[in-house]
LOSE-761837 format. One record per residue: residue in three letters; z, y negated, x negated of N, C-alpha, C, O in turn. Coordinates in steps of 0.2 Angstrom, whole numbers, plus 5000, padded with zeros to 4 digits. Each point is the difference from the previous one (the first is absolute). Layout:
BEGIN
AlaZYXZYXZYXZYX
...
This chain:
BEGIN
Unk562554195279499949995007500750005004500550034998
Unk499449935007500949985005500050085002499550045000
Unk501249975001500050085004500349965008500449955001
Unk499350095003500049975008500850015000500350034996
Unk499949945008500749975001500450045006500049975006
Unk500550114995500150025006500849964999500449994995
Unk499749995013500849965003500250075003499750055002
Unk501049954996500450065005500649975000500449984996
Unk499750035011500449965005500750025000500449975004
Unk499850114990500550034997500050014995499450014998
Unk501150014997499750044995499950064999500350055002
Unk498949954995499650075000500450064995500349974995
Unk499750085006500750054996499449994993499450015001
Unk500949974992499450004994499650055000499449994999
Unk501050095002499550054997499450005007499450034997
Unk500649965008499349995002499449954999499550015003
Unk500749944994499749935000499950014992499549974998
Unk500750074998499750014993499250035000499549984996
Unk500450095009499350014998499449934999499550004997
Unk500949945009499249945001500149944997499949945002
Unk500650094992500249924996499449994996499949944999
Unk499850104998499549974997499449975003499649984996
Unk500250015011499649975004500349975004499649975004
Unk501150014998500249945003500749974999500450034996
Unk499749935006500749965000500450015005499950005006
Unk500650014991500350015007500549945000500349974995
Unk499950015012500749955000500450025006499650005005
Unk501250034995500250005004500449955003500049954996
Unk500550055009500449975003500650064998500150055003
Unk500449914992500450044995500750045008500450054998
Unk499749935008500450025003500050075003499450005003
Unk500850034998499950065004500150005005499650035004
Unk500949965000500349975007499849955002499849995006
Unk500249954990499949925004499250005001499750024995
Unk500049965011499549984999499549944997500249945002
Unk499250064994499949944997500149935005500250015006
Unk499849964992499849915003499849985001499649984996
Unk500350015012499150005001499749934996499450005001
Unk500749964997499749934994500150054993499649974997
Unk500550075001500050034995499450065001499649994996
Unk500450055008499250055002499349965002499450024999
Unk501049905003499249985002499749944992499549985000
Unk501050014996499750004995499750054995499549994996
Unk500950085004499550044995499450005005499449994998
Unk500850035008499350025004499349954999499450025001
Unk500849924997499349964998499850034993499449984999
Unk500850064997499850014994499850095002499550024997
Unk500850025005500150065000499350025002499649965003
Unk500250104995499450045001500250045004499550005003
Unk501050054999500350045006500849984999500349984996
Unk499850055010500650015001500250065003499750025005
Unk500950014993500550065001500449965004500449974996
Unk499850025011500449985006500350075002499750054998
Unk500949955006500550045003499949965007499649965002
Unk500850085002499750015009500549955002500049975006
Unk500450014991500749935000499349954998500049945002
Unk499750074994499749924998499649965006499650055004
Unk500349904998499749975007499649974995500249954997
Unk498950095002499449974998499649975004499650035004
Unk500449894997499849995007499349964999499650024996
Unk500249935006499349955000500149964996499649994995
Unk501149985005500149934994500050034992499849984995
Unk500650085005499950014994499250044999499750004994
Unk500050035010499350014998499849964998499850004994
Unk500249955010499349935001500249984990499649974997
Unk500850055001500249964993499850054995500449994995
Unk499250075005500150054995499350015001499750045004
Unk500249934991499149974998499950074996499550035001
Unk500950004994499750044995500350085005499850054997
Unk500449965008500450045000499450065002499649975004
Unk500350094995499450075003500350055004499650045004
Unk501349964996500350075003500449975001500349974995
Unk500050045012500850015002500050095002499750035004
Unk500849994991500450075001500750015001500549994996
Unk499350025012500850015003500450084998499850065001
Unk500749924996500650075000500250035006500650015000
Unk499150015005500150015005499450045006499549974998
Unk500450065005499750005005499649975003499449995001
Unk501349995001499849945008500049914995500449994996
Unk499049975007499849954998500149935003499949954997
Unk500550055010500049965003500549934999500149955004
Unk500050054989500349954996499749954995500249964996
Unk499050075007499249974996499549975007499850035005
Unk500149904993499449975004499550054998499949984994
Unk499750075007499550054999499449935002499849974995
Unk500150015009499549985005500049934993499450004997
Unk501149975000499949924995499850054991499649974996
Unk500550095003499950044995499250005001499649964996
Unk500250075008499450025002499649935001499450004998
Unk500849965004499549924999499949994992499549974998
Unk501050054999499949994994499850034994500049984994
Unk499850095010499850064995500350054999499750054998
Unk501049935002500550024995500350095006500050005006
Unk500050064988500050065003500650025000500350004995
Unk500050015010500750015002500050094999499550035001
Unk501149994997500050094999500750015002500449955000
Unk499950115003500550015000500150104996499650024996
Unk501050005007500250054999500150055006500550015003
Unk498950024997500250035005500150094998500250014994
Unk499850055010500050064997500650024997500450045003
Unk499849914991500450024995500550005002500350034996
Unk500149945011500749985002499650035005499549965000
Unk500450095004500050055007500650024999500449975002
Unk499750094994500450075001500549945000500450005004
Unk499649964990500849984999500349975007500650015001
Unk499049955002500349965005500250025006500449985004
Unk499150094994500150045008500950034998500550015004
Unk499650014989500550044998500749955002500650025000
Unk499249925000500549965002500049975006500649995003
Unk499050015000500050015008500450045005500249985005
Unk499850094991500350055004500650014997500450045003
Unk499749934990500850004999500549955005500650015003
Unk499049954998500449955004499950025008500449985005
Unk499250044996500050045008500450044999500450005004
Unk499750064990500650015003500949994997500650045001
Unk499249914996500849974998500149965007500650015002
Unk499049965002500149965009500250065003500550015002
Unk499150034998500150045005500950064999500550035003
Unk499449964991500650064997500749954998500450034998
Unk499549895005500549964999500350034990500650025000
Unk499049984995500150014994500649944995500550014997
Unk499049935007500549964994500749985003500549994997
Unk499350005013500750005000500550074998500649994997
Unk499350075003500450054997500349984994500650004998
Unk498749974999500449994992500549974996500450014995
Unk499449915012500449944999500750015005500549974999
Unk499550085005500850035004500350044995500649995000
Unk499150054996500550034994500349954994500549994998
Unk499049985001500149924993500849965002500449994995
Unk499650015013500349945001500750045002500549975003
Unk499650094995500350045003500250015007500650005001
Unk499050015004500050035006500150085001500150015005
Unk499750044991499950055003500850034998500250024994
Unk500249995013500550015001500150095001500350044997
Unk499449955009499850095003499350015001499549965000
Unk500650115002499350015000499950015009500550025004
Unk498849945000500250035007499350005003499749964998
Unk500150085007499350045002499549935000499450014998
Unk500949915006499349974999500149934994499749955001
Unk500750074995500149944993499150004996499650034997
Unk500449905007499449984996499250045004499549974998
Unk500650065004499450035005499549985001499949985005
Unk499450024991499549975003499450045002500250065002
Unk499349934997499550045005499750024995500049984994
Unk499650105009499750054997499349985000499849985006
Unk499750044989499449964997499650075002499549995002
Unk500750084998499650055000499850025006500450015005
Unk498849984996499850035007500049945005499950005006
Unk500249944991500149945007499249974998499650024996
Unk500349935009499349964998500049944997500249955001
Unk499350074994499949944996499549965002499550025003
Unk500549914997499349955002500049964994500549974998
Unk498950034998499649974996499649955003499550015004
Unk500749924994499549965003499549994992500249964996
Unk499450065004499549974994499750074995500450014995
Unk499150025005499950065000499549994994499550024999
Unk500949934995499550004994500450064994500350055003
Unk499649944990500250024996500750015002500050065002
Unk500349924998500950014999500150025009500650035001
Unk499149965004500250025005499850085000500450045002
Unk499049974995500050095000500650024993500250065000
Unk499949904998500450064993500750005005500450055000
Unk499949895004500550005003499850085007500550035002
Unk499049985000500050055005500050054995500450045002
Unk499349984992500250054998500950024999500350055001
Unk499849914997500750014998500450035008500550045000
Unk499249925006500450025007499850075001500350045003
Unk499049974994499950105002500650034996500350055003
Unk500049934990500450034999500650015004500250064999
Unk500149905005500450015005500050015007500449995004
Unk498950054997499850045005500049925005500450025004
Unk499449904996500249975005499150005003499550034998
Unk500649925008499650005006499549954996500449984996
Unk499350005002499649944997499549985006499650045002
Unk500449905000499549965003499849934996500449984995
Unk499249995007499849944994499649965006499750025006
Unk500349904990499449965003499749954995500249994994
Unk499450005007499449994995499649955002500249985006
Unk499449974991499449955002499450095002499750005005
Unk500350024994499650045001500450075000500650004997
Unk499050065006500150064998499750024996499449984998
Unk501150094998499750014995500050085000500450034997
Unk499150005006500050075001500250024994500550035000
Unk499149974996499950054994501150004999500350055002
Unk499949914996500749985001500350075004500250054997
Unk499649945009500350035006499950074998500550035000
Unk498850004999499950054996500550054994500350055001
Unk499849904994500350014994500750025002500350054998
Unk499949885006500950005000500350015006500650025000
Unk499149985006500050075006500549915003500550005003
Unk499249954996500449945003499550015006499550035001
Unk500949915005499750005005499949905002500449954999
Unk498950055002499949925002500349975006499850035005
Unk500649934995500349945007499949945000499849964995
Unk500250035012500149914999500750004998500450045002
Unk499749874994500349984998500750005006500650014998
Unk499249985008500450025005500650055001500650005000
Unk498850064999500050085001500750004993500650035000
Unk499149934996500450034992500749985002500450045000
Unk499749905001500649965004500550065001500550024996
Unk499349995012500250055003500350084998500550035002
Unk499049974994500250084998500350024994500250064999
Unk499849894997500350014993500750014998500349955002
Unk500050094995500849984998499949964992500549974998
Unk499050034999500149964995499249954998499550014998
Unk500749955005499249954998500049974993500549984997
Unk499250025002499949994991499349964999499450045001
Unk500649904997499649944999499550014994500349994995
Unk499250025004499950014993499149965002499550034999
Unk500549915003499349975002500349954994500549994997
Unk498549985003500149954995500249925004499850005006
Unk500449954992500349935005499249984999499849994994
Unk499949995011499849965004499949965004500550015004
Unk499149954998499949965008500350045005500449985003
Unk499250094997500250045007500750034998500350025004
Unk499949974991500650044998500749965001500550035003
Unk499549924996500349955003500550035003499850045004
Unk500949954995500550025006499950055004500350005005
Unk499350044994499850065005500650055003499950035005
Unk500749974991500650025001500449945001500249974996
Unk499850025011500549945005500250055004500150065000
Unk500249875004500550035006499850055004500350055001
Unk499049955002499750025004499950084998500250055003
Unk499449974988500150044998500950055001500150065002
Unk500149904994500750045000500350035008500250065001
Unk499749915003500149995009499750074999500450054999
Unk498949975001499450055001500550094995499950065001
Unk500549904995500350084996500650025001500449965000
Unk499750095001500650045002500649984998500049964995
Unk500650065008500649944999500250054994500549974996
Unk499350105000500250024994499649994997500150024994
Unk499349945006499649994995500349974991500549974998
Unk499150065000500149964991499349974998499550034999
Unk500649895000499549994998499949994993500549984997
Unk498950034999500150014992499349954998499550025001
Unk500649924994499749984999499749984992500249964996
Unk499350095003499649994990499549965002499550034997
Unk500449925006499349975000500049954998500049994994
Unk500149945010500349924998500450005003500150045004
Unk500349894997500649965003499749995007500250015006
Unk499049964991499849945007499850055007500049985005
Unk499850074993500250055007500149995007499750015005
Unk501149974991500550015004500349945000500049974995
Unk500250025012500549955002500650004999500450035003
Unk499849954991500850034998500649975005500550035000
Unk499449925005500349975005499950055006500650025001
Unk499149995001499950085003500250065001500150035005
Unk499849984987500550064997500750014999500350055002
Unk499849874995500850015002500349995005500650005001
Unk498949995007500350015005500050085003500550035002
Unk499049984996500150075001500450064998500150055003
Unk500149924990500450044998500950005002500450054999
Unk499649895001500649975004500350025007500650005001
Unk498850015004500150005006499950095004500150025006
Unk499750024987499850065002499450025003499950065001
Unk499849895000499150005001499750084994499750055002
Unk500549944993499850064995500750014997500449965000
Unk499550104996500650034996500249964992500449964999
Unk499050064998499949974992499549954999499649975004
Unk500550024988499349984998500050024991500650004998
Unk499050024998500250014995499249954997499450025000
Unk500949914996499649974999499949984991500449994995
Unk498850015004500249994993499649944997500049984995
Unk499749985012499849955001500249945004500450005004
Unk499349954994500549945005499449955000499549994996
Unk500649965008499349935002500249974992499649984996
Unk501050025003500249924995500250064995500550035002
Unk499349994993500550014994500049974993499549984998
Unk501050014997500750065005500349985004500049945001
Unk500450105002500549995005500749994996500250034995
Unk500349925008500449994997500750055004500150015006
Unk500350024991500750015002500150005009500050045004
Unk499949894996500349995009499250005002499949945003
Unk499750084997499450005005500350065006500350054998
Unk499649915008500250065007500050054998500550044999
Unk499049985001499950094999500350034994499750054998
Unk500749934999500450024996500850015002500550044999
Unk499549905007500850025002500150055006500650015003
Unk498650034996500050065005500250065000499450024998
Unk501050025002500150084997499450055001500050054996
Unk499749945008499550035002499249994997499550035002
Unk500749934993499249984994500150034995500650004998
Unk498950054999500149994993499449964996499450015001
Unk500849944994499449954999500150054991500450034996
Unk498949955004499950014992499549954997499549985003
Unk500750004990499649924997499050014999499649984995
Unk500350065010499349994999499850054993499749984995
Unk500550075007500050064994499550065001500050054997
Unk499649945009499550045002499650064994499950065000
Unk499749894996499750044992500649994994499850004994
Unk500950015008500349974993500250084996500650035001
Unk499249994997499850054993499949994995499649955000
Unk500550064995499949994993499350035000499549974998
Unk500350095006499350024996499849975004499549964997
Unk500450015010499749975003499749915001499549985002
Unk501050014995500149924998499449984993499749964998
Unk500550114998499850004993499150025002499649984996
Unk500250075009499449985002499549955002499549984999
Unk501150015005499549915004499949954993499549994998
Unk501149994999499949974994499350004996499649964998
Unk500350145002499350004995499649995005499549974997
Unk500350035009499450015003499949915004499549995003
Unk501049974995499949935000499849974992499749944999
Unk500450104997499749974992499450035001499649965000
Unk500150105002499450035000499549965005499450004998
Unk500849975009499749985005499849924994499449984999
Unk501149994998500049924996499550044995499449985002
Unk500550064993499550014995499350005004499749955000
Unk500150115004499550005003499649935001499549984997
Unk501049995009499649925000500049964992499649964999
Unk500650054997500249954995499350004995499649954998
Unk500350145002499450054996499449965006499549984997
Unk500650015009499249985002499950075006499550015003
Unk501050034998500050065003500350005009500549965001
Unk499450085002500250025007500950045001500250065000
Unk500149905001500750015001500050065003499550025003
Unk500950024994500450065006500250005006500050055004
Unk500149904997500450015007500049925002500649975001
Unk498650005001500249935005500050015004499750045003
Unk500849915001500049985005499650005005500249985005
């Protein structure tokens, strides 16, 4: 009998794809950086039985409409918004992500870079490299103190409470805004509910961590930035489309806000000379939010375990 056919749109590490070689095939897309082709994805996709996609692949209606045998799309990622759900769903086909398994990590990445913007870390680093540190003098390099100031959370799912957890640890102010409120939250983490206005206004570091949607769209524009204190830091682990990066880079340019410490972008990658790169007051990072060895190495098994369940006839772990 055929073994069903899974596509993965990287190469899967062997030792995790050894336990389900004896019930399926596997075919990778042999590069690890480059992404597949999209005429090269939408021909296995007529033949495949699932697919292992990454948050970089754009699975969209044309390549659905052609993937007759296809049961599972499993995104390496969280967030999904790289998948026609709605052309999936016409077609049967059960979309899963990874959620849970990248909280801690993301949030742990979150607040490194909130405080590498805020504690100006890489410029220090790159001032010693290039050899600037001449003398020592009271405001060399000076940036703002993260303990005890206000945090605003806009998005108060998983990764938005593991990130307030970490703000109790530095004794900071936390307020949050939400599609809804979420007492039990407010209960547990001693956070306080705002409008999104309120949060604007009162925060010294806002911190993005909503999933991109319709309503999510550019929610961080001009008008937004205008609304936040002229020390504000803004910090963004969610997506690119958010945010207006034409916006951003006026505001960061003109003093409307202090930082931004980004690890996200609308278009990636970003190359070299993207504006916000020629800002000293950015730190960008390549979309590193869950990048852990045990972390990455989890999502991995729990995208082959979501592909077995549907393959066996079985209810995924974690759909969509």
């Amino acid at each position: 009998m055929k073994k069903p056919l899974v596509y993965v749109t990287r190469n899967i590490p062997t030792e995790l794809s050894k336990a389900y070689e004896e019930k399926f095939t596997f075919f990778c897309w042999e590069e690890e950086e480059t992404p597949v082709p999209r005429e090269e994805l939408r021909k296995h996709l007529q033949i495949a039985d699932a697919l292992i996609c990454m948050v970089s692949d754009s699975i969209d209606k044309l390549l659905i409409k052609d993937a007759d045998h296809l049961k599972i799309i499993a995104n390496l990622a969280v967030g999904y918004d790289n998948i026609d759900i709605e052309a999936a769903k016409s077609r049967g086909i059960i979309v899963t992500n990874t959620p849970d398994v990248l909280t801690e990590t993301t949030a742990d990445l979150g607040f490194a870079l909130l405080l590498a913007t805020a504690r100006r870390l890489i410029e220090a680093n790159n001032f010693i490299r290039q050899g600037e540190w001449k003398e020592w003098s009271p405001y060399l390099l000076a940036g703002a103190d993260v303990h005890h100031k206000t945090i605003g959370i806009v998005g108060m799912g998983r990764i938005g409470k593991a990130m307030a957890r970490r703000a109790q640890g530095f004794g900071m102010n936390i307020v949050y805004h939400n599609r809804s409120r979420d007492e039990a939250a407010e209960k547990e983490l001693g956070v306080t509910y705002v409008s999104f206005h309120d949060l604007l206004n009162q925060a010294d570091f806002v911190v993005s961590v909503v999933p991109f949607t319709h309503e999510t769209k550019d929610m961080f524009n001009s008008h937004a930035f205008q609304m936040m204190k002229e020390t504000a830091v803004f910090i963004n682990i969610s997506r690119g489309g958010v945010v207006n990066e034409a916006d951003l880079i006026h505001a960061l340019q003109s003093g409307v806000i202090q930082a931004a410490g980004l690890d996200v972008f609308k278009e990636e990658p970003i190359q070299k000379n993207h504006p916000l790169l020629q800002l000293p007051n950015v730190v960008a990072l390549p979309h590193i939010g869950s990048a852990s060895v045990e972390t990455r190495t989890n999502m991995w098994k729990l995208c082959l375990d979501n592909v077995a369940a549907v393959l066996n006839g079985e209810s995924p772990k974690t759909p969509v």
